[in-house]
Each structure stands twice: as C-alpha cells, then as structure tokens.
N, C-alpha and C positions, 0 to 999 in steps of 0.2 A: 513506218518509223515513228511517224506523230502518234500514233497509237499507244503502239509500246511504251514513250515516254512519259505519256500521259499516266499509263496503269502503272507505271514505276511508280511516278512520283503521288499518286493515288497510295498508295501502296504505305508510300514514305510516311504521307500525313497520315494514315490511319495508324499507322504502328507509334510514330510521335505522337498523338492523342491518347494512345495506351496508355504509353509511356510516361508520359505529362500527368493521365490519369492515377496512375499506381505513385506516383512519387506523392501526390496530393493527400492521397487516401492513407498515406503510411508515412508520411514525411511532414507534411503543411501541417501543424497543431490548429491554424486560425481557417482550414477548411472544415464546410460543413460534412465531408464525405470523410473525412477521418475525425471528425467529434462524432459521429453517427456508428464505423466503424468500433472505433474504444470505446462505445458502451457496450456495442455487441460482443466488443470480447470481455469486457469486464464481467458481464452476463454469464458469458460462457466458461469465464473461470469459475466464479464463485458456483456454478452447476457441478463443474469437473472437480472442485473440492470438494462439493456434498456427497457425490455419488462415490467419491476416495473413500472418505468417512465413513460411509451406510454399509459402503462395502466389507469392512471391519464388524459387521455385526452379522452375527451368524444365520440366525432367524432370515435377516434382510438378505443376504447372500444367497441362502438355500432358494428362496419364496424367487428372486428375482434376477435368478444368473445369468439367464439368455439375453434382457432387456441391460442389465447393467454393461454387459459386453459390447452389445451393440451401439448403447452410449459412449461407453468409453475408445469404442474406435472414430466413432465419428468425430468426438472430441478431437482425438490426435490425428485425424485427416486435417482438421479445419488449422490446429496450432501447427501443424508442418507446414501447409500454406503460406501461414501466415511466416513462419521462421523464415522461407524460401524469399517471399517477396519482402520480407526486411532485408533482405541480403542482396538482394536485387537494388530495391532503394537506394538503399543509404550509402551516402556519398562518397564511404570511408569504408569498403568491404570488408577488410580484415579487420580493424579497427572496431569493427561488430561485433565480426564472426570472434574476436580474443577478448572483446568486451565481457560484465559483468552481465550486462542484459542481453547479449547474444548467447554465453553459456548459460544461463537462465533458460533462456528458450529452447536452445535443444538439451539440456536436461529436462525438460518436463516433458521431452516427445520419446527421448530418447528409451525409456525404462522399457515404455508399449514395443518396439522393435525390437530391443534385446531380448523379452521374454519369448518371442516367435522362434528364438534358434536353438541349439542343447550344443549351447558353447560348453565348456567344460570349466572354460575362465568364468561363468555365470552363476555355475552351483553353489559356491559359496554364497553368493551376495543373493542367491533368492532365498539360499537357506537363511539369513539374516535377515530378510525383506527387505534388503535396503533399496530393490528398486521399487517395489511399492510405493516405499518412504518418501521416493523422490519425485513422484504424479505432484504431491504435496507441494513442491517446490513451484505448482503452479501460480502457489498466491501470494508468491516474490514478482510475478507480473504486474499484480495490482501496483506495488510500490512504484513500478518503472511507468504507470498511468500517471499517478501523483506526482512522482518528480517533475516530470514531464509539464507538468500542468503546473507548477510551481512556478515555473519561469518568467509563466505567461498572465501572471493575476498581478495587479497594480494599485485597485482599487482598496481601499479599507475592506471593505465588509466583505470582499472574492476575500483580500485576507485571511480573516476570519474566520470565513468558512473552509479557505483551506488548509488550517489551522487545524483545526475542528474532524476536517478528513483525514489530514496524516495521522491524527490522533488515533481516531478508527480503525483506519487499517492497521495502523502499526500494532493495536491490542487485538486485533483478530488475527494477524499474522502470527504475534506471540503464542495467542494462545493455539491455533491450529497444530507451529512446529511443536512446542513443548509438550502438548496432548500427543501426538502423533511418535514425537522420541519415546518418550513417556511408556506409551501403547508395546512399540517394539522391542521397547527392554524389559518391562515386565509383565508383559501378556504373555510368554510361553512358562514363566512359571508355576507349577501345581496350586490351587489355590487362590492367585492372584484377584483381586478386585476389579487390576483394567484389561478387562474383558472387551472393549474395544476402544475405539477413538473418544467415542461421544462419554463414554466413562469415563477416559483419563480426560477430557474436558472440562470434566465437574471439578478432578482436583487442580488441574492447573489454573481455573477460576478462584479457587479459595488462596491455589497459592501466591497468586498475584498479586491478591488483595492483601495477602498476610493475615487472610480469617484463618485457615488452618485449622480446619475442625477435628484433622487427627484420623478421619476414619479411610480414610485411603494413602497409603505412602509406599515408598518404596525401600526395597531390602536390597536391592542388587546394585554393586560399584557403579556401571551406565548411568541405572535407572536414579542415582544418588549424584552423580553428575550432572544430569538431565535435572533435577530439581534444584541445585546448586545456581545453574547457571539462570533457570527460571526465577527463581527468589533476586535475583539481580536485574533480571530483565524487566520484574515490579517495578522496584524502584528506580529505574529508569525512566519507566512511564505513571510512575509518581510525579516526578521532579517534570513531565513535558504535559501531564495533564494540570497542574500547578501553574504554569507560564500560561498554556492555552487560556484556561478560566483567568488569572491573572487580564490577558488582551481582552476577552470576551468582558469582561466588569466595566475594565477602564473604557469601553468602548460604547456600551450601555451607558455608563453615569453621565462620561463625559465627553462622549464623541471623537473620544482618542484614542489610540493605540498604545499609549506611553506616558511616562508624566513627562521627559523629555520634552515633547510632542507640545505640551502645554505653557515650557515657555515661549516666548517671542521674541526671537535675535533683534530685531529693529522695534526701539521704544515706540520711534516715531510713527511706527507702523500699525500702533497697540488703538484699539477701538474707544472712543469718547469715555466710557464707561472704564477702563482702566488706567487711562491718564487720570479720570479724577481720583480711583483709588492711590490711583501712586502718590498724586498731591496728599493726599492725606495722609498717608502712611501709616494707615492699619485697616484692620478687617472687622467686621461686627463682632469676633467673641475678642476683642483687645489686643491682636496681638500682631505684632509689624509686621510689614509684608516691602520686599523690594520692589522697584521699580516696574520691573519687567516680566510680573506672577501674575496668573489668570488663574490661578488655584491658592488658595490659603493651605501651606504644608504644615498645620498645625489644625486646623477642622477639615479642612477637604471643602470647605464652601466657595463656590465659582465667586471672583470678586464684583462686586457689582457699584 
C-alpha cells in the first residue's frame, strides 16, 4: 500500500514538473526557456518564409523538390506542436483557439494538411494558390513575438530598440504579404514580369518607397488592388518610421524620449544649474526661457 502511494504520488510530481515546465516555456515571457524557445521559432519562421519564397522560383523548385518538401514538413510538425501546446498552456483555451493569434497559428499549419486530401471543396482555392499564400501568413507570428515583448520593456533604450523592431518587422511583413498578393494575381498572366515572389519584391520595394520606376506593374483588378492598398501601407510606415527616428534623435541629443520628458513638474526639484537659469531669465542666444525648461524651445541648447 505504502508503495503504491508513493509511485502515485511520484507520478503526480513528475507530471506537475511537466506541466510547470511547458506553461514556462510557452507562457513565462521573463523565463529563460521561452526567451530561448521564441528565438528558435522566430528562426524557424523566417526559414519557413524563405523556403515559401524560393519555392515560387521555378529553377529553384525543379533543382530542389525533394529537400524543399522535406523542410517544409518538418516546419509544419514543429508549428503544430507548438499550436498544440499553446492550447494546452494558455489559461484561456478558447479565448486562444478564437483569438487572432491562435487562427494565425493554425492557419499557417493548416494549408500543409489541406493539400494531403482531394477535397473537392479544395480545387478551387489550389486552383487560386490561396493556400500556398497562406504558409506566408507565418510571419504574422513574428508580430505576436513583438507584441509580446512590448509589454515587458520599461527601460528607455529596450524602448528604443523596440521601437526600431516593430519598425522591421512591420516593413518586412509588408513587403512579404504585398509581394506574395502581388505574385498570385499577376504571375499566371501571359507575359507577366512577376514571375515569382522575390520579383514582385523588387516592385513592392519601389512601391513603398514611392520610387516607382514604372517597369513592373500591374494590369489585372486584384493585382491593382493589391497595389492600392500597398501604396497606403507606405505611407503608413512613413508616418511610424518618422516617430521611430523622431525618439531615436531626441534620445541621442538629449537623453530623452520626448520634449515632454524635458520639462520638470517640481521647480524645486530642478538642478543648481537651472535655478540659476530661471533667475536669469534667458538663454545664451537672448531669448526668455520659463522657469521650469531644461531646453531652450527657440535653439534646442540644454540650459546651463
């Protein structure tokens, strides 16, 4: 009897140490075994987008079908896993599984299974590629990293820099989807220029920028939509690459985040060096300054 209860409860603690263990590894952001984890997937996406990509080239395709296959299942063992044990995790099951990042996740597994059966509901959308289109959808992963990680940065210069990441990814995600749309609206037409991903890259590059050199565009309604909505998604990441450099500057010159940041709520609180400029009441090129400025908003010179 004393046996038995002992291997139960043996039993108990090793399955609780699992258990403890997976919620760490998928759930703790401030554990070292899921910062270790989300690199190895972050890894493994940006892999599973290249080989998406390469795969779209014909040459590449012919030369390397057997090895691309075998990557690309192993990918989608490792991301069902991993969808599995998010589901397991997280505190809030459905709340996942109805989540944005839980259909993220099994859409990016999901296309690799669908193409294994001859649904008949399937023909159309392979005839479309659209579930190709949606392996792609794997580096909407990335962004659920970043968020993620967003939470948890406090410091100015974590700031900064993940400032500087959501910046990145959010233009490599651009330009991935809008090459990839791009790709499957006008790559089956006679003639066309994007002949794969990495081609219509080049123009969704130019069109982001607004260089627009003219010699790739599109002819087809989709494909004129798909550039519509790209020309917007620019200037989007115009106006957040703008703010980014903006923080980045102010942070450099002046070790702050803001000009905000720069006044001082409590005069009383304001450093030797400020009380005498306020007594004074100006700045070296002439011009007044209030009580409570650590910057001259007429030169930008620290007061001193």
């Amino acid at each position: 009897m004393s046996t038995s209860l002992t291997t139960n409860t043996a039993g108990g603690n090793w399955f609780q140490r699992i258990d403890a263990g997976l919620k760490a590894t998928f759930q703790d952001h401030h554990s070292l075994a899921f910062q270790r984890v989300s690199r190895l997937l972050t890894t493994l996406i940006f892999a599973s987008v290249f080989f998406t990509v390469m795969d779209t080239v014909v040459s590449f395709r012919e030369q390397y079908h057997f090895y691309l296959d075998i990557v690309e299942w192993t990918l989608v063992g490792i991301f069902t896993v991993e969808y599995v044990l998010n589901i397991y995790t997280a505190p809030d099951r459905k709340a996942y599984v109805l989540g944005i990042w839980g259909v993220i996740d099994l859409m990016s597994v999901l296309p690799s299974y669908a193409n294994l059966g001859n649904f008949a509901a399937l023909k159309v959308l392979r005839q479309l590629r659209i579930l190709r289109f949606m392996r792609i959808l794997r580096i909407l992963k990335l962004a659920r990293g970043v968020t993620e990680d967003l939470g948890q940065t406090a410091h100015a210069d974590a700031n900064v820099r993940m400032n500087l990441t959501i910046y990145g990814v959010s233009l490599f995600t651009v330009i991935m989807i809008s090459s990839t749309l791009m790709y499957f609206a006008e790559g089956q037409n006679e003639g066309t220029l994007f002949t794969s991903i990495p081609q219509a890259m080049w123009w969704s590059v130019t069109t982001i920028t607004t260089v627009g050199y003219g010699d790739m565009y599109p002819v087809t309604v989709g494909g004129r939509l798909v550039a519509a909505v790209t020309m917007f998604a620019g200037l989007c990441l115009f106006a957040v690459l703008f703010n980014v450099v903006g923080k980045v500057l102010m942070k450099a010159l002046f070790g702050q985040d803001d000009l905000e940041s720069t006044k001082i709520e409590d005069p009383a609180a304001a450093p030797a060096s400020v009380a005498r400029a306020a007594k004074a009441g100006s700045c070296a090129c002439g011009r007044g300054l209030e009580a409570d400025w650590r910057l001259c908003p007429h030169c930008g010179l620290l007061v001193t």
